[in-house]
N, C-alpha and C positions, 0 to 999 in steps of 0.2 A: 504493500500500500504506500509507504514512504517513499519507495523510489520509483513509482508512479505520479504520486507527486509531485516531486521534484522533476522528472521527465519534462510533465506536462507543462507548468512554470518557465522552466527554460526554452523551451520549444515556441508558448507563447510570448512570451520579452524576443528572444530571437524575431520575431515576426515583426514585433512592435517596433522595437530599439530604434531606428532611425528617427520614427516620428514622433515616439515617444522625446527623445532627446528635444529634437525641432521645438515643442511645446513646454518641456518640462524645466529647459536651462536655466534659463534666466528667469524661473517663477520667485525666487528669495527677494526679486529685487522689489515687488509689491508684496509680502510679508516681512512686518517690522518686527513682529513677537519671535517667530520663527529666527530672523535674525539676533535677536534680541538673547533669544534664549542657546543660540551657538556661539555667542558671544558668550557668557558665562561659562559655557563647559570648556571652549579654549583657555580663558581667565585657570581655572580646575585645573584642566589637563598638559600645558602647554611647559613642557619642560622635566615631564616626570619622565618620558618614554613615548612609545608608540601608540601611537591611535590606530581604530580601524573604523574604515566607513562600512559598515555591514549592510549588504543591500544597495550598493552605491547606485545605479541606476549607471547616467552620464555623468554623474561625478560631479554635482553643480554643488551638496553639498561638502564633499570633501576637498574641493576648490576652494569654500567659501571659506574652510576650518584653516586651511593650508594659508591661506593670505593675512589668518590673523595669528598665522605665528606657529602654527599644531604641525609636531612632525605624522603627517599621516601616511595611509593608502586605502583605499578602494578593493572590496571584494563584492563581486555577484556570481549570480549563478551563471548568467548570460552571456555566452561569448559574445554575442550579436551587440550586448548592452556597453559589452569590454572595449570593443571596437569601438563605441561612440565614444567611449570615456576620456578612453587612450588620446583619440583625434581629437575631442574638444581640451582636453587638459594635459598639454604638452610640457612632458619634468615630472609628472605625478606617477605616481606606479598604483596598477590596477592588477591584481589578479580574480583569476577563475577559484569560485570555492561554493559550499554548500555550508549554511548557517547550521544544519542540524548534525553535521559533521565535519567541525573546524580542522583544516589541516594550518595547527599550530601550537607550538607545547603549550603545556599549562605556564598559568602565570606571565604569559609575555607581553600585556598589552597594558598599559597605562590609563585606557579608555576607551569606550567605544558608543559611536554616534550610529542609531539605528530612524530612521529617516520614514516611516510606513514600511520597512521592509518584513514585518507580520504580516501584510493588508493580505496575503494573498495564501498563508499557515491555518490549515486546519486549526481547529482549539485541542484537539487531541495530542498534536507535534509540540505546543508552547514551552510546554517543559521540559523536552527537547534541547529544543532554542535557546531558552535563556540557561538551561542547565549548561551546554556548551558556551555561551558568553560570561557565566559568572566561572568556569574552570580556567578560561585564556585569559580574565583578568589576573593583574597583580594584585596582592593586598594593597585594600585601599583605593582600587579602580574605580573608573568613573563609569556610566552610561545614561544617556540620555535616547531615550525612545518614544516616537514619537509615531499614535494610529490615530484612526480612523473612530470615533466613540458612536455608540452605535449596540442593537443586537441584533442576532441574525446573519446573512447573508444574501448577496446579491447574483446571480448568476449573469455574465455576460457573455454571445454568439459574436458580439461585432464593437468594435470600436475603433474611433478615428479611420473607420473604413476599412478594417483589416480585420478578415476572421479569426476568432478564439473560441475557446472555450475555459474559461478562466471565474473560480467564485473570489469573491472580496468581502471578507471579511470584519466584521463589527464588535467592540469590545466595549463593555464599561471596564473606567480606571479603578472600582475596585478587583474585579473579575483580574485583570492585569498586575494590580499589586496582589494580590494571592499568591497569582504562579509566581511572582517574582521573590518573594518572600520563600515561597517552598523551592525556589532551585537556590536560596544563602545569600540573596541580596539584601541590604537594607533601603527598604524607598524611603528617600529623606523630600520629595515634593511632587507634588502635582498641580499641575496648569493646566485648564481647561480653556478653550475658546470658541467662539462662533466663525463658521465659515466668514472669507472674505470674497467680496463679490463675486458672481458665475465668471466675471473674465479673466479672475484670475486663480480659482482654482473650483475641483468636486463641491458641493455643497455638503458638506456633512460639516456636523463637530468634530475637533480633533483637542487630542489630549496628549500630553508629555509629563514624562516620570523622568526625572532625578532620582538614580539610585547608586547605589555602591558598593563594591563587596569588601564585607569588614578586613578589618586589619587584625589577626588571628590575636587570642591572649588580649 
């Protein structure tokens, strides 16, 4: 079931990727909270070690983390997406990876910025997920994630003109702090907001969590 999953995800971003990017780049520049609040996790993270953008897409946020100072890189599952990332963010290093099986030791990362890269995880996979993001952090790691608030699911056959079949998934941030709490994080905030206008992005709420994996003793 997992690596049917993951198949299908990849297979749909491959399809997307180009026009995804086209649309998706330069969306931070009409989100000031969104900004707002990558500023603070750089402020956190910027000097401890390694960042990852988990999910990166085209890489607009690991761009934006990388300008304000953050040693990062970009992983998706997507070559198709990898490709965009690569060409639009020239100097930045992108690799191929799967969120539910990091290929990276434990402890290696200083923090990691997850961008909707759930929107699209079963609710069965999440502990998963953050179980492998809270093993690759260091003590005292950072993350900041940020979905879709929401229940249920959506199924889509077609977007921006190009077939899929692809569900997006809906979460409340308590449902979120749970798992995250049961894979040894601590959530130290959350921020809730109201969509900003249809032209510049989905209409849902979105939520971001602040959290951290303790610092052992």
């Amino acid at each position: 079931m997992q690596d049917n999953v993951i198949l299908s995800i990849r297979n749909d971003y491959d399809r997307l990727a180009e026009e995804y990017a086209r649309r998706i780049f330069d969306e931070l520049q009409g989100k000031p909270l969104d900004r707002e609040l990558l500023n603070r996790f750089a402020a956190d993270v910027n000097g401890r070690g390694d960042v990852c953008d988990i999910g990166c897409g085209p890489g607009h946020v690991a761009r934006y983390l990388h300008d304000a100072g953050t040693t990062i890189f970009g992983l998706d599952l997507s070559p198709g997406m990898l490709k965009q990332a690569r060409k639009l963010n020239p100097g930045l290093i992108f690799r191929e990876g799967n969120m539910m099986a990091l290929n990276l030791p434990d402890g290696i990362l200083a923090g990691i910025v997850a961008f909707y890269s759930i929107a699209n995880i079963p609710n069965e996979f999440l502990p998963v997920v953050f179980g492998e993001m809270q093993r690759v952090l260091q003590p005292g790691g950072s993350l900041l994630l940020a979905f879709h608030m929401g229940d249920g699911t959506t199924h889509e056959q077609e977007l921006w003109g190009h077939p899929l079949s692809m569900d997006f998934f809906f979460f409340q941030p308590a449902e979120i702090q749970r798992l995250l709490e049961g894979a040894g994080f601590s959530v130290e905030e959350i921020v809730e907001r109201d969509p900003y206008s249809p032209d510049v992005e989905h209409q849902s709420r979105r939520a971001y969590i602040f959290a951290r994996k303790p610092v052992a003793g």
